[in-house]
C-alpha positions as CSV (number, residue, x, y, z in Angstrom):
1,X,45.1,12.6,-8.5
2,X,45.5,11.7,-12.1
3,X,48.3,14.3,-12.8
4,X,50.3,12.4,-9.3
5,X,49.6,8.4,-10.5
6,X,51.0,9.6,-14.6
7,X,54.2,11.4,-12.7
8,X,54.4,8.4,-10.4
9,X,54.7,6.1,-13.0
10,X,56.3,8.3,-15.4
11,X,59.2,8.3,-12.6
12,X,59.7,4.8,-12.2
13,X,59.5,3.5,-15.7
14,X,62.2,6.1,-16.1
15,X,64.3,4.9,-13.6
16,X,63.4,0.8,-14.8
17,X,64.9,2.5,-18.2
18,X,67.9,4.2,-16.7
19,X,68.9,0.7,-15.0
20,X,68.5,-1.3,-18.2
21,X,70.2,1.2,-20.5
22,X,73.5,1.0,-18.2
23,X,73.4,-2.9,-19.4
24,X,75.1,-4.3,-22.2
25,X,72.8,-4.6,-25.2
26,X,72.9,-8.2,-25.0
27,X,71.7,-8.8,-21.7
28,X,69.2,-6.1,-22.0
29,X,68.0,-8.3,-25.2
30,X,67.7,-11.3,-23.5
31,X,65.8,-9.5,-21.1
32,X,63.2,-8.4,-23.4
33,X,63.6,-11.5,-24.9
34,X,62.6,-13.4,-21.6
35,X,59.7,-10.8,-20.5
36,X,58.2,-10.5,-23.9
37,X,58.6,-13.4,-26.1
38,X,55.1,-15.1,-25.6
39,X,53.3,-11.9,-26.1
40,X,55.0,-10.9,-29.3
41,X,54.5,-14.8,-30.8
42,X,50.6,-14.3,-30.0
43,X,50.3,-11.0,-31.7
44,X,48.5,-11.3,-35.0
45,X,51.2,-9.9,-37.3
46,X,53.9,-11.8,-36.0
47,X,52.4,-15.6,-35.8
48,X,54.0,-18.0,-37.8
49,X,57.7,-15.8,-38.5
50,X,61.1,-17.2,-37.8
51,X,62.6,-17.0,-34.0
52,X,65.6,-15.0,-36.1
53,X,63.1,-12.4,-37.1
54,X,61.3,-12.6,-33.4
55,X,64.6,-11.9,-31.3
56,X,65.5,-9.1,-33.6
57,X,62.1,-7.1,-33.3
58,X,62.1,-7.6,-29.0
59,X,65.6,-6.3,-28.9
60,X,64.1,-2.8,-30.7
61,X,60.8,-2.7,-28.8
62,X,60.1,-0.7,-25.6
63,X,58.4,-1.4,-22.5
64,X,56.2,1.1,-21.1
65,X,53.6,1.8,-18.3
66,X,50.4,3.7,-18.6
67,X,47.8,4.3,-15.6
68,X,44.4,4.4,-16.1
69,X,42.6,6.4,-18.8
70,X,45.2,7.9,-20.4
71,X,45.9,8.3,-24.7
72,X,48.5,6.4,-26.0
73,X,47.4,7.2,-29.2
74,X,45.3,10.0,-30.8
75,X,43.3,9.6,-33.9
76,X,44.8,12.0,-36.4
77,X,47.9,11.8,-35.1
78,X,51.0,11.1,-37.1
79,X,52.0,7.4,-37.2
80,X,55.6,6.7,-35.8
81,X,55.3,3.8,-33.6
82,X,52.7,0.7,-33.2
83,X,52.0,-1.1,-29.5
84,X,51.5,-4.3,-28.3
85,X,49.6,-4.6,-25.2
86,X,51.1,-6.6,-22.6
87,X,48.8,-6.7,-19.8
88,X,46.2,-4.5,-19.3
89,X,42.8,-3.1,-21.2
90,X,42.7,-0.6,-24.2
91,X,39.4,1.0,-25.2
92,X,39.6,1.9,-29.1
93,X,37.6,5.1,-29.5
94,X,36.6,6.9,-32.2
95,X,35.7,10.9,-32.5
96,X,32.9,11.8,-34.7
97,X,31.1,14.9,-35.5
98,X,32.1,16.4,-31.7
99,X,31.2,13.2,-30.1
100,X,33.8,10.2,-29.0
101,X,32.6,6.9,-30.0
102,X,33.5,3.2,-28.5
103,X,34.6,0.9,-31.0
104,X,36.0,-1.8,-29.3
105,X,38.2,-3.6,-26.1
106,X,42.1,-4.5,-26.8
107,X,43.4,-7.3,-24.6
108,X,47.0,-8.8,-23.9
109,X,49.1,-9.3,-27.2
110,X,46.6,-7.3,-29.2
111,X,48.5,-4.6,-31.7
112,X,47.3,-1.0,-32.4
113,X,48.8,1.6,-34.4
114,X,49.3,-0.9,-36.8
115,X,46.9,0.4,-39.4
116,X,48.3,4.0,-39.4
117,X,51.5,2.7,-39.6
118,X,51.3,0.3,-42.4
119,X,49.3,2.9,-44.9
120,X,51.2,6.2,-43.7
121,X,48.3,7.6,-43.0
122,X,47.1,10.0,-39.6
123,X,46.0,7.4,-36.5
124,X,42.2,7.1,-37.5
125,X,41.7,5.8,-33.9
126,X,42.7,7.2,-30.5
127,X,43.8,4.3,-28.1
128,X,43.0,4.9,-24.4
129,X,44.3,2.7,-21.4
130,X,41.1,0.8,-19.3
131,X,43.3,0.2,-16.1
132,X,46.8,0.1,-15.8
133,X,48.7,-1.5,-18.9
134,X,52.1,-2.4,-20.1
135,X,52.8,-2.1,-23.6
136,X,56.1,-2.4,-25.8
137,X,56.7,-0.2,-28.7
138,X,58.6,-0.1,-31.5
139,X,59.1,2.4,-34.6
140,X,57.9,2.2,-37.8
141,X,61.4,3.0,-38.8
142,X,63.4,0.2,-36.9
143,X,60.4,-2.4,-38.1
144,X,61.3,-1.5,-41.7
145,X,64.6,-1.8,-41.2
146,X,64.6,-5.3,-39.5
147,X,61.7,-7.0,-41.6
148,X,62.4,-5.6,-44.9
149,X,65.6,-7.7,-45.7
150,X,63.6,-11.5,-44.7
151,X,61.8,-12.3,-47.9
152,X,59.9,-15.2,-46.2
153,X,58.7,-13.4,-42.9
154,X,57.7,-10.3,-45.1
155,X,55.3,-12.4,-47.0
156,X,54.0,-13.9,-43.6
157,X,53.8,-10.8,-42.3
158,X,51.7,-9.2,-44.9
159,X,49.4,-12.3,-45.1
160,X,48.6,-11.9,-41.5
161,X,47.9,-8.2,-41.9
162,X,45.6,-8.6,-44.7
163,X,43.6,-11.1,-43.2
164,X,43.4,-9.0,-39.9
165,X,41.6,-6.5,-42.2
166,X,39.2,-9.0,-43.8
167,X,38.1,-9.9,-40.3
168,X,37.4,-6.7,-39.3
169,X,34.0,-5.2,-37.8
170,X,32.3,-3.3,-40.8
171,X,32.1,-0.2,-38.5
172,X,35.5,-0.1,-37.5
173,X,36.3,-0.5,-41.6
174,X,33.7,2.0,-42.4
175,X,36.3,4.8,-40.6
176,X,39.4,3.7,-42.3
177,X,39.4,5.8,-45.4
178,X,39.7,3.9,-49.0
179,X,39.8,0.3,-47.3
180,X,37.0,-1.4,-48.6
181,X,38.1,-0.6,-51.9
182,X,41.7,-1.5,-51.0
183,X,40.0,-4.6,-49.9
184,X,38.3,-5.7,-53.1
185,X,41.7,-4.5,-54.9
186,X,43.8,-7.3,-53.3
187,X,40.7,-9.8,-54.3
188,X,42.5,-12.1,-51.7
189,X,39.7,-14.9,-51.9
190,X,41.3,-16.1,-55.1
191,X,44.9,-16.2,-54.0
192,X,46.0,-19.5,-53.7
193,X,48.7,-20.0,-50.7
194,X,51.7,-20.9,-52.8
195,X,50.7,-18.0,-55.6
196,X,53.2,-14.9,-55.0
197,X,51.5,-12.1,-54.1
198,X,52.1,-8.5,-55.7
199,X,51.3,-5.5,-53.4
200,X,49.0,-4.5,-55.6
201,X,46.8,-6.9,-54.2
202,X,46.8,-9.3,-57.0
203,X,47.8,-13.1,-57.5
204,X,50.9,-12.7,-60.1
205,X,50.4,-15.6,-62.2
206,X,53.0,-14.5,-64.7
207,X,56.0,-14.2,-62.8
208,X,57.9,-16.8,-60.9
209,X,58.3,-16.6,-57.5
210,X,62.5,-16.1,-57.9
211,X,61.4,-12.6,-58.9
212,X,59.6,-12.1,-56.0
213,X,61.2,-10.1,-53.5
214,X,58.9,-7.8,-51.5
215,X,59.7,-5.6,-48.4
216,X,57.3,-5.7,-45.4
217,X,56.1,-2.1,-45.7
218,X,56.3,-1.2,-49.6
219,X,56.6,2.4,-50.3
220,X,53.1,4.2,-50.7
221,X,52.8,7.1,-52.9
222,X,49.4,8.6,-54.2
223,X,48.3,8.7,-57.5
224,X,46.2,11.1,-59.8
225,X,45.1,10.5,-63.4
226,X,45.7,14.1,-64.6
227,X,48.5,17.2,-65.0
228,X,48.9,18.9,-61.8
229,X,47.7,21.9,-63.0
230,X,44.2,20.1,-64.5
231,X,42.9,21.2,-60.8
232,X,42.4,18.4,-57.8
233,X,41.1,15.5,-57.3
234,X,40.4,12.5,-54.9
235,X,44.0,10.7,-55.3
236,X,44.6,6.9,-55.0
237,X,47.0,5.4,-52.3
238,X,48.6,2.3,-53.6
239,X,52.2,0.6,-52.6
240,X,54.8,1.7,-55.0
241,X,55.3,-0.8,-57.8
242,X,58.5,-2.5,-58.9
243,X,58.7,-0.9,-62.4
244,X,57.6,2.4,-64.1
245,X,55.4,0.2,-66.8
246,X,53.8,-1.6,-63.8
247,X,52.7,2.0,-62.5
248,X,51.2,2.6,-65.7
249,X,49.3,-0.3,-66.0
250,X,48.1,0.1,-62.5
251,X,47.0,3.9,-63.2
252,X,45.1,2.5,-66.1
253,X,43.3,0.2,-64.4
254,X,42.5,2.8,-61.2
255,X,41.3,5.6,-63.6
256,X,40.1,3.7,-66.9
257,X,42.7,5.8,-69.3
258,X,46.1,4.9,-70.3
259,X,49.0,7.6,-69.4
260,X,52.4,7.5,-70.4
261,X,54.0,10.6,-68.1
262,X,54.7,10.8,-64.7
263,X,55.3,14.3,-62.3
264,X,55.6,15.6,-59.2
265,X,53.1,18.3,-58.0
266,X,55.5,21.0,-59.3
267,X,55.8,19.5,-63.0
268,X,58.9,17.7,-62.5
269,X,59.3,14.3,-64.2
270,X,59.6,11.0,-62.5
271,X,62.0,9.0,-64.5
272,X,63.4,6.8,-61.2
273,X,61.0,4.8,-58.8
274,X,63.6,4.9,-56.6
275,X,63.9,8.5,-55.8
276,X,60.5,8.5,-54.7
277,X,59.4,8.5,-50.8
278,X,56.7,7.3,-48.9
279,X,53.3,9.6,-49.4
280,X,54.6,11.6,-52.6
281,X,51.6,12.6,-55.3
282,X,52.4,11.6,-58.9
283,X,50.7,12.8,-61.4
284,X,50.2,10.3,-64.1
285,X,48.6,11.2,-68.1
């Protein structure tokens, strides 16, 4: 029965999608602009950005259906896309130790996949629909690419995603790996709100806010404090700093010990920031 209801809708939201891909791209924007609007503008991460920025995301996000108890997400999984959830109910679970834990109940215009997406790390949830839901999607990628270019929304957007992580229940932050220390890194109680922010967590009292100019999702690499071949240990993920001599200083401070050299895994020397992608391990003595 299960198996007929997910090809059943399956079907039809392929057929909803045929119809509105043989559209032109601005009616099928304004559209999604007309169905979705007041969900998106109650979503956590998007409250308080521009209408520019708000059209722009809709026209990239995807509606989809999903009958009862099925996995929209799986923890572990790799993060590509994050959800809104339009109407419907979303059970966050949790696996542990062979048994599947409840952590909480997502309503309309709640986000998930968020949290994987942000840090580049695997889902640590799996998201499972209640009752029948509708949810709109968009990809990691496309989000970059729109947000990453409106200075002003990006710092909005990051506020409201670090103080969606403050408010979080402790045992849903106890199963997101290095966040409590993450946490207590950006020491957000003492950021004032007309202080620029670093992504390093920190308020930047030294430089002006004209040399400000953040991207939504900064570019997260992990850091050790040794030579590659010293053997392993537990890395740090941070967000890629603007400058090699802010790396340093931000090693320092992680593992006590001033370096002066960064590599790649296989020895090779980092001498541009900017050839670096998101996840790479540098090596840093």
């Amino acid at each position: 029965m299960l198996a007929h209801m997910q090809l059943k809708f399956k079907t039809a939201e392929l057929q909803q999608e045929e119809v509105l891909e043989d559209l032109p791209k601005a009616i099928r924007s304004s559209i999604s602009h007309h169905l979705f609007r007041k969900t998106v503008e109650k979503t956590y991460l998007f409250k308080g950005v521009s209408e520019h920025l708000t059209v722009q995301l809709i026209s990239e996000m995807k509606a989809e259906y999903f009958p009862p108890k099925v996995d929209i997400i799986l923890q572990n999984e790799i993060p590509t896309d994050f959800y809104i959830l339009v109407n419907g109910a979303l059970d966050v679970l949790k696996y542990k130790n062979g048994t599947e834990q409840f952590l909480s109940k997502l309503g309309s215009a709640d986000l998930v996949g968020e949290i994987g997406v942000f840090f580049n790390i695997p889902q640590p949830f799996t998201v499972r629909t209640k009752k029948l839901s509708q949810v709109i999607r968009i990809s990691h990628q496309s989000f970059k690419q729109i947000v990453q270019s409106q200075n002003e929304d990006s710092k909005i957007i990051i506020k409201n995603f670090i103080e969606y992580l403050k408010d979080l229940k402790q045992e849903v932050r106890e199963e997101i790996p290095f966040l409590t220390e993450l946490l207590d890194d950006l020491n957000i109680e003492h950021i004032q709100p007309n202080e620029p922010v670093n992504y390093q967590g920190e308020a930047n009292m030294e430089e002006t806010s004209e040399n400000f100019t953040p991207g939504p999702i900064p570019m997260r690499v992990i850091i050790h404090g040794h030579h590659p071949d010293e053997g392993d240990t537990n890395g740090k993920l941070i967000h890629l700093p603007e400058s090699m001599e802010e790396l340093l200083k931000l090693a320092e401070k992680k593992f006590g010990k001033r370096g002066s050299t960064v590599v790649m895994a296989d020895g090779s020397q980092v001498e541009e920031l900017n050839a670096l992608r998101d996840n790479d391990r540098l090596f840093i003595f």
